[in-house]
PADRENVEX-718547 format. One line per field, with one value per residue (C-alpha): residue number from 1; residue in one letter; x, y, z; chain. Coordinates in nm, 2 decimals. Layout:
BEGIN
n <- (NUM, ...) $
res <- (A, ...) $
u <- (X, ...) $
v <- (Y, ...) $
w <- (Z, ...) $
chain <- (A, ...) $
END
This chain:
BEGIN
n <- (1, 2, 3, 4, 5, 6, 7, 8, 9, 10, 11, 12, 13, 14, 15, 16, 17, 18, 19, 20, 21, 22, 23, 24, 25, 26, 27, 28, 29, 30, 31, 32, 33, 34, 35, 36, 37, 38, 39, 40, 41, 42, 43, 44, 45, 46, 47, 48, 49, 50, 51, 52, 53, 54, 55, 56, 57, 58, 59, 60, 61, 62, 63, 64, 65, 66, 67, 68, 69, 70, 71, 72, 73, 74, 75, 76, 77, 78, 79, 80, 81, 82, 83, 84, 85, 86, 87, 88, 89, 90, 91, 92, 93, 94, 95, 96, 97, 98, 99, 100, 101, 102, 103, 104, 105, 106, 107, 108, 109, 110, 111, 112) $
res <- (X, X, X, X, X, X, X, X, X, X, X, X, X, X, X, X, X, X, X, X, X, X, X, X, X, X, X, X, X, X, X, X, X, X, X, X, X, X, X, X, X, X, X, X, X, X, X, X, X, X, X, X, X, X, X, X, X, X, X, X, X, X, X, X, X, X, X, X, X, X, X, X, X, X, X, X, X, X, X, X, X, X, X, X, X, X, X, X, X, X, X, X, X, X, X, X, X, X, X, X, X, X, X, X, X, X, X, X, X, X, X, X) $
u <- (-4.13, -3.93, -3.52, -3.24, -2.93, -2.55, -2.17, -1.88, -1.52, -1.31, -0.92, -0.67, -0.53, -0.59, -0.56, -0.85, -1.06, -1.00, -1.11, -1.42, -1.55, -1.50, -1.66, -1.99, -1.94, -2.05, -2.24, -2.32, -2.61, -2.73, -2.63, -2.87, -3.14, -3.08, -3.09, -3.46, -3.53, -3.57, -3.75, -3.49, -3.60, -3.33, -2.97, -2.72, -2.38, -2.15, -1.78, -1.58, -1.22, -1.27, -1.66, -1.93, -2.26, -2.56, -2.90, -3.16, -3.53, -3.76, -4.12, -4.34, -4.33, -4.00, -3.81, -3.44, -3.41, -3.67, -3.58, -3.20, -3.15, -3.34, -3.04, -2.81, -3.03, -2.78, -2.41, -2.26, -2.45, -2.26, -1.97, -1.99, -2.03, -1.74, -1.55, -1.65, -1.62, -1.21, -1.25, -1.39, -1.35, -1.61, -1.69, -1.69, -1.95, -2.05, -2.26, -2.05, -1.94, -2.10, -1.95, -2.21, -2.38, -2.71, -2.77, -3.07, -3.24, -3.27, -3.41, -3.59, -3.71, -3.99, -4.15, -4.51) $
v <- (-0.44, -0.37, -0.50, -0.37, -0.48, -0.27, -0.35, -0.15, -0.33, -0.18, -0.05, -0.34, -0.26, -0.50, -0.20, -0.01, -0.33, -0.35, 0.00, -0.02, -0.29, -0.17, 0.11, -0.08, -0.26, 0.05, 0.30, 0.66, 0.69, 0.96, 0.71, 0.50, 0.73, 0.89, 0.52, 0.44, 0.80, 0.76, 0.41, 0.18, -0.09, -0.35, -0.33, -0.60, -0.60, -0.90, -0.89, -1.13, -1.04, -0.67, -0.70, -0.56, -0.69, -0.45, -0.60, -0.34, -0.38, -0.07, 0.04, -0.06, 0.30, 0.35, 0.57, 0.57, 0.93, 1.08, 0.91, 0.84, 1.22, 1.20, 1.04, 1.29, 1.61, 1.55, 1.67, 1.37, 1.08, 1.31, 1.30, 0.93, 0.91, 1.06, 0.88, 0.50, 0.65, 0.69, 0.31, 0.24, 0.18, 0.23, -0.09, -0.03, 0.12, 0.33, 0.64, 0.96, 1.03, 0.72, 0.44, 0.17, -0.01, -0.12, -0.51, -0.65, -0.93, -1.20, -1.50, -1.52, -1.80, -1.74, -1.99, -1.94) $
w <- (3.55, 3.28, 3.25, 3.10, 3.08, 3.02, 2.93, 2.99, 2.99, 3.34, 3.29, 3.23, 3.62, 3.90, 4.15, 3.91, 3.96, 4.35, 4.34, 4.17, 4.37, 4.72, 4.61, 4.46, 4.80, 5.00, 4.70, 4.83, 4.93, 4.73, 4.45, 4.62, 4.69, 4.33, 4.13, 4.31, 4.27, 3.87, 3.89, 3.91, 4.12, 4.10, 4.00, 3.93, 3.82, 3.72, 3.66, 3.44, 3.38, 3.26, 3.18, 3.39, 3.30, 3.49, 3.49, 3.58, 3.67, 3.69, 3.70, 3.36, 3.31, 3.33, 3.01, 3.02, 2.81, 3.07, 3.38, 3.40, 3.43, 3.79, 3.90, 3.83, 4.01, 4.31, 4.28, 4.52, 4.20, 3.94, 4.14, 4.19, 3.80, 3.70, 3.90, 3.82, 3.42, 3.56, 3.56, 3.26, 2.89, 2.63, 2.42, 2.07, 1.91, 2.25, 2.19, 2.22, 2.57, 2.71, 2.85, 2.91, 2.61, 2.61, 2.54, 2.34, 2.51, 2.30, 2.52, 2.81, 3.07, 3.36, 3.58, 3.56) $
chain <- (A, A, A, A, A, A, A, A, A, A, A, A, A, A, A, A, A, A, A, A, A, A, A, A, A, A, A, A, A, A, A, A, A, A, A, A, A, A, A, A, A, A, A, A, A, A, A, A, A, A, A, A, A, A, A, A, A, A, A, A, A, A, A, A, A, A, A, A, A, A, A, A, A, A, A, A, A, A, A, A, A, A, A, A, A, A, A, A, A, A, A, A, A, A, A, A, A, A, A, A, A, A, A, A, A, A, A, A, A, A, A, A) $
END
């Protein structure tokens, strides 16, 4: 498996905040279906204040610029993205148009 891990800060809006989270609470399911469709096999997200953290684990072959389009082939997981990007803010330093950054892991501790 590989892992990835995101950041994007939410809108400085309680009611924005409330939003977003009842709707991770019940996702689409062609968000679902569209996420495991492109090799995601695992997705977290964390919430502190305004910060979401997303972990992601996917298959070992598994290439972001070739596979996150997948998710996107059905119109209801483009819909659902535009609409969580009405909660967001870019961090800094986002690529044009984006709103999640990617993290660089820097430690890591497994059981063996």
């Amino acid at each position: 498996m590989k892992r990835f891990a995101q950041a994007v800060m939410l809108k400085d809006d309680p009611e924005i905040i409330r939003n977003y989270e009842q709707h991770h609470a019940n996702p689409w399911p062609e968000v679902v279906e569209g996420t495991l469709r492109c090799g995601v096999r695992r997705v977290f997200i964390y919430r502190y204040g305004r910060v979401l953290f997303m972990f992601m684990e996917t298959t070992d072959d598994f290439d972001p610029e070739r596979d996150m389009p997948k998710y996107k082939e059905h119109p209801r997981a483009q819909e659902w993205d535009k609409l969580m990007r009405e909660f967001q803010v870019p961090f800094e330093g986002a690529p044009p148009g984006e709103t999640w950054v990617e993290m660089k892991e820097i430690y890591s501790l497994e059981a063996t």
